[in-house]
SENUBA-429775 format. One record per residue (C-alpha): residue in three letters; z, y, x. Coordinates in steps of 0.5 Angstrom, whole numbers, plus 500, padded with zeros to 3 digits. Each point is the difference from the previous one (the first is absolute). Example, Ala and Ser with C-alpha at 12.3 -4.5 7.8 and 13.67 -1.06 7.14 Angstrom:
Ala516491525
Ser498507502
This chain:
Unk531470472
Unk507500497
Unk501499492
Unk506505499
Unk505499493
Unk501507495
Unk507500505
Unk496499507
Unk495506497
Unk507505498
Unk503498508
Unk493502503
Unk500506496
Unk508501502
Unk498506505
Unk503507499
Unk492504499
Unk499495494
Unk507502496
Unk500507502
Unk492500496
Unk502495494
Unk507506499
Unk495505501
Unk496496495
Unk504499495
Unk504507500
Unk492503498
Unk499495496
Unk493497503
Unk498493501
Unk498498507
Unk497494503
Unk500498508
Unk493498500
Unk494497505
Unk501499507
Unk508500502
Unk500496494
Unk495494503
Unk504501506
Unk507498498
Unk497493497
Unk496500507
Unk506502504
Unk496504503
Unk504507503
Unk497506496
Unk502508500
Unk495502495
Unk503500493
Unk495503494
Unk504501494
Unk497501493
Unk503504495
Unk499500493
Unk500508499
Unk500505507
Unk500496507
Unk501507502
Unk505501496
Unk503495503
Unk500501506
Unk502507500
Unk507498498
Unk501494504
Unk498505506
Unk506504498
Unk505494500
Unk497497507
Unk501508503
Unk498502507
Unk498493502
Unk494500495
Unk493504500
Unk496501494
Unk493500499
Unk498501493
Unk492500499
Unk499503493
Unk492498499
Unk502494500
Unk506500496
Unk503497506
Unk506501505
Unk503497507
Unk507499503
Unk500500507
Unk507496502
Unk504501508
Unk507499500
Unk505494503
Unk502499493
Unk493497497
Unk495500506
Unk493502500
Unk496500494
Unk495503496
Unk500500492
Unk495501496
Unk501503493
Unk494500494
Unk500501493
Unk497493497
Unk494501498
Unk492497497
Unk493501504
Unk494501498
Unk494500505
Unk492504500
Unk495495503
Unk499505506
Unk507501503
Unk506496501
Unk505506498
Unk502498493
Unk502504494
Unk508499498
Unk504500494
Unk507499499
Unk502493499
Unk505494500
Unk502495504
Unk495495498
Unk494505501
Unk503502507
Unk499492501
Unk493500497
Unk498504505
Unk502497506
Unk496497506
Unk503492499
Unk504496497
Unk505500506
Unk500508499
Unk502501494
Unk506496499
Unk507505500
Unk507500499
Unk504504495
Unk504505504
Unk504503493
Unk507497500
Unk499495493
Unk495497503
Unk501501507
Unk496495505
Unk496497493
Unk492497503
Unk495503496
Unk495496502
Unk494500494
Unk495496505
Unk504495503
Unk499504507
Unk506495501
Unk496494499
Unk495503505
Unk504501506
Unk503493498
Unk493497501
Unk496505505
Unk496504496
Unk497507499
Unk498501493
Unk498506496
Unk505502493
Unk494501496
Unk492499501
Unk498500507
Unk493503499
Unk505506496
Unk505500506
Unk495500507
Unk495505496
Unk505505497
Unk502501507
Unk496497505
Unk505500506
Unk504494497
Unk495496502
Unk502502507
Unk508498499
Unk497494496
Unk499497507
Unk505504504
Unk505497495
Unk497493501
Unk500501507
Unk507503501
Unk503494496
Unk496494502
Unk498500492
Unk494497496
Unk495506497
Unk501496492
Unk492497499
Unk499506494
Unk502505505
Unk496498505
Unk494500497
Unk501507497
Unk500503507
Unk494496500
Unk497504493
Unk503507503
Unk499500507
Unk495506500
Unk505504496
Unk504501507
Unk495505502
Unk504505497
Unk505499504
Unk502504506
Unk499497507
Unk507503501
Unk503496494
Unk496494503
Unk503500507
Unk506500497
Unk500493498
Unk496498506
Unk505502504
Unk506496496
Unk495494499
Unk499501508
Unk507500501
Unk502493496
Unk502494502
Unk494497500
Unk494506499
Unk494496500
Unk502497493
Unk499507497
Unk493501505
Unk499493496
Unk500502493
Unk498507501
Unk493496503
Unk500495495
Unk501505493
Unk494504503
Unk505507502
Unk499499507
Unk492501501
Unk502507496
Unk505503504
Unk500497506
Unk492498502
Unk500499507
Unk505495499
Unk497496495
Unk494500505
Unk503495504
Unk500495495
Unk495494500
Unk497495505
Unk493500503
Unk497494503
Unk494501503
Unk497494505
Unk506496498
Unk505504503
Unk505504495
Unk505506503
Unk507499497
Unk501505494
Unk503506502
Unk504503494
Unk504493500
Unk501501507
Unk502507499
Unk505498495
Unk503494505
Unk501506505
Unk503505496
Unk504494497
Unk502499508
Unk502507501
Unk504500494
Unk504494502
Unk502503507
Unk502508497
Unk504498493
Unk506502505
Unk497507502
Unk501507497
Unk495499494
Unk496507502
Unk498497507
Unk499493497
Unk495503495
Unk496502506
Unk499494503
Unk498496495
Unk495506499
Unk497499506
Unk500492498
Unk496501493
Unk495504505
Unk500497505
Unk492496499
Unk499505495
Unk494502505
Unk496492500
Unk495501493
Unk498506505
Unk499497506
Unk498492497
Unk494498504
Unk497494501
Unk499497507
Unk494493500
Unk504498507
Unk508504498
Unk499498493
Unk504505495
Unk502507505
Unk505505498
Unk499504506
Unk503507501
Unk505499492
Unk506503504
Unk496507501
Unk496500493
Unk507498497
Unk504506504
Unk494505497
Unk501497493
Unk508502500
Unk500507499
Unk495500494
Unk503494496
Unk507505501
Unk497506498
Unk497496494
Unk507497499
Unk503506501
Unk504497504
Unk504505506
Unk495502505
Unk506501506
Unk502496505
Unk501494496
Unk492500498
Unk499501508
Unk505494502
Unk496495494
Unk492503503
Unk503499508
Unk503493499
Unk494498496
Unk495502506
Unk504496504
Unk503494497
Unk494497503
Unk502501508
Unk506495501
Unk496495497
Unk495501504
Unk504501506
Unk504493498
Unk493497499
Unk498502507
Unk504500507
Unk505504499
Unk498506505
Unk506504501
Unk494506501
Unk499498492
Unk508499498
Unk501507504
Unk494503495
Unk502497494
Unk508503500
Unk497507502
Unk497500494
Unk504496496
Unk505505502
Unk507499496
Unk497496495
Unk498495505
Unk506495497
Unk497502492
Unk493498503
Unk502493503
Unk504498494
Unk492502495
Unk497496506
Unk505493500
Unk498501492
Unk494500501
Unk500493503
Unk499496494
Unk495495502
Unk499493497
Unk498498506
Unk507498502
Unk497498508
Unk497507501
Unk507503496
Unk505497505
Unk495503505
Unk500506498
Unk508501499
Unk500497507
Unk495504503
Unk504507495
Unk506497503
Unk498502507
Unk497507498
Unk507502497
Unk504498507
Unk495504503
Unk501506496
Unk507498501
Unk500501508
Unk495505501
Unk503505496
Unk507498503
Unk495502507
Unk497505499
Unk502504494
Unk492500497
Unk503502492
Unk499507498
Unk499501508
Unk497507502
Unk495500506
Unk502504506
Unk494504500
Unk497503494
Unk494503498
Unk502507500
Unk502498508
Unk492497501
Unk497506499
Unk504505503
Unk500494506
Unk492501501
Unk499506496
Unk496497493
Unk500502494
Unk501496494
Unk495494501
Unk498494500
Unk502499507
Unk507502500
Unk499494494
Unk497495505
Unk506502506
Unk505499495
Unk498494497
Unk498497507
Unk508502502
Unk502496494
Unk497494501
Unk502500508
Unk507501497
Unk500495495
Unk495495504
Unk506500505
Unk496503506
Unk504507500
Unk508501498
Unk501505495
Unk502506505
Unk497507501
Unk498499507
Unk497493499
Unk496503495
Unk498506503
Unk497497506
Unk497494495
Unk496507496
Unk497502507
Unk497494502
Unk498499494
Unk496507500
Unk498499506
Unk496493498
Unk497503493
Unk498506505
């Protein structure tokens, strides 16, 4: 984090948007502050387009006047409910960003509900009525105090130190509106911050709170807390404050150690976290959208053990069928999470169901019966699923780790070799099931299943080539033992 001076706060504000505010400003008379997250990042020097303004008076205002000076390269969106206003900005001159306009205001809030009554206000209350100290800071855009900090609650001090900490009383804060406690831990794990002890045990007082809340809302910050550097720190603090048990159960049940007989299994939620924090690593350079979806498959990818845990005398702990259980649970847990039910819910359900295979595969002979099987399957998802998979290795016993990744190794080449062969990814079958029943004049039965399945088997067990003719001749012989 960088210290900057009075003058080095003015240089940072040195852009044309924020003169063309301040002018507008200053020619109707309203006093209006820069505040919140775009000013926590210039100390963060962390890039940021979204800039929310707060006016003394009409953000609506405002806008509407500072719209008609940027003309045609500028949308104006005004939401007069909310006595608030956007401006979309796309031109050469200033680049792409949207600011957000508000009239300054005091909230009041009802036990049941986190929408708030609100009245106009000043500076001071629209800072008492921010989240945390590191949102409450704002710089004065009018020209006589232009880049002057107001910083009532030392959110400086609290950059400087790595901390989130609430202006006001944390029980009043997370009560009023619950989803704080949600960007509470989202912050946290965004900065790599420390939650401030009274802070944290407020989360812990007002935990149930949260129940009022929509899956949507909460999904939100899971996904941003999902896309940090390091999400398991989020995952951490969400079980240890208690919200993890309430809006994430299945995940929660992972947690713990069973002895029985003198033989433990390892606990699958710090395993998990271990796994999605090795996935994170290996996308922090993807498109965010498909990253988010890995790292989904990543958090569910044991999500069926609790299920499926039984206990063996001969085997000790079984997590027998896991994967299965866990590609059943992913639709439920989406639809609950109102999480989308697309292509993107289907991609986390298929590689869970398989995330078990290529370890099995490499924990075995590498057949290239089994390597063809696993990348029909996999499809073009084959490289996302070896990726869970290597993520997956995270064994204590480094003998048995080294022989895993050597053994994972060799799986990899063949995939390698026999998709350059023999083209297996996506690949249609030379003969259908639309064929089989008109080639022996079936109805759709359990028959024609049994000849396609047998057909398939022989192509991927390498006994017939993929080739119409081959094929053929292989369903006549194969109806002929059956009759």
């Amino acid at each position: 984090m960088k210290l900057l001076t009075d003058e080095e706060l003015r240089q940072a504000l040195d852009k044309q948007i924020f003169h063309l505010i301040s002018e507008t400003a200053d020619e109707l008379g309203l006093e209006c502050y820069v505040i919140g997250g775009y000013v926590r990042d210039l100390f963060l020097e962390r890039p940021s387009n979204d800039i929310d303004v707060v006016v003394i008076g009409s953000g609506i205002l405002l806008a509407s006047e500072v719209q008609k000076k940027l003309g045609k390269h500028a949308h104006l969106s005004v939401f007069k409910n909310f006595g608030t206003a956007q401006i979309k900005v796309r031109s050469k001159e200033h680049g792409e960003m949207e600011i957000e306009f508000v009239g300054a205001r005091k909230e009041s809030y009802s036990h049941d509900s986190r929408k708030p009554v609100v009245e106009d206000g000043t500076i001071e209350d629209d800072q008492n009525r921010r989240d945390f100290t590191i949102n409450a800071m704002a710089l004065c855009l009018n020209s006589k105090r232009f880049g002057e900090l107001v910083d009532p609650f030392d959110g400086l001090y609290d950059l400087e130190d790595g901390i989130i900490a609430t202006p006001l009383d944390p029980d009043i804060t997370f009560s009023d509106d619950p989803l704080r406690m949600m960007r509470c831990i989202r912050f946290a794990t965004q900065l790599n911050f420390f939650i401030e002890d009274e802070t944290f045990d407020a989360l812990e007082r007002n935990k149930e709170r949260i129940k009022i809340i929509s899956g949507e809302r909460i999904a939100e910050e899971l996904n941003k807390i999902i896309l940090s550097t390091t999400p398991s720190k989020g995952f951490i603090d969400l079980e240890r404050c208690g919200l993890l048990e309430i809006i994430f159960p299945e995940l929660y049940a992972l947690e713990g150690v069973e002895t029985r007989n003198g033989r433990a299994h390892k606990d699958n939620f710090y395993h998990t976290l271990e796994v999605l924090d090795n996935v994170a690593k290996a996308t922090k350079e993807r498109d965010s959208d498909k990253a988010l979806w890995l790292r989904w498959a990543a958090l569910l990818h044991d999500i069926g053990k609790p299920k499926s845990k039984r206990w063996d005398n001969t085997l000790g702990w079984t997590f027998h069928n896991h994967n299965y259980i866990g590609e059943k649970m992913v639709p439920q847990i989406f639809r609950r999470m109102k999480l989308p039910m697309n292509e993107k819910m289907k991609y986390v359900e298929k590689l869970v169901g398989l995330h078990m295979r290529p370890i099995a595969i490499a924990d075995d002979e590498v057949t290239d019966s089994a390597v063809r099987r696993l990348l029909l399957e996999a499809g073009d998802d084959i490289d996302d699923l070896m990726l869970l998979c290597n993520a997956d290795i995270t064994s204590k016993n480094e003998v048995r780790k080294q022989q895993f990744r050597q053994n994972f190794a060799l799986v990899k080449e063949k995939l390698v070799a026999i998709e350059e062969k023999d083209r297996i990814r996506n690949m249609k079958f030379a003969v259908d099931g639309e064929e089989i029943m008109q080639m022996f004049g079936l109805q759709p039965s359990r028959e024609v299943g049994i000849l396609k399945n047998a057909m398939k088997d022989a192509i991927l067990d390498g006994i017939i080539p993929n080739e119409h003719d081959a094929c053929v001749e292989f369903l006549k012989k194969q109806r002929g033992t059956e009759c």
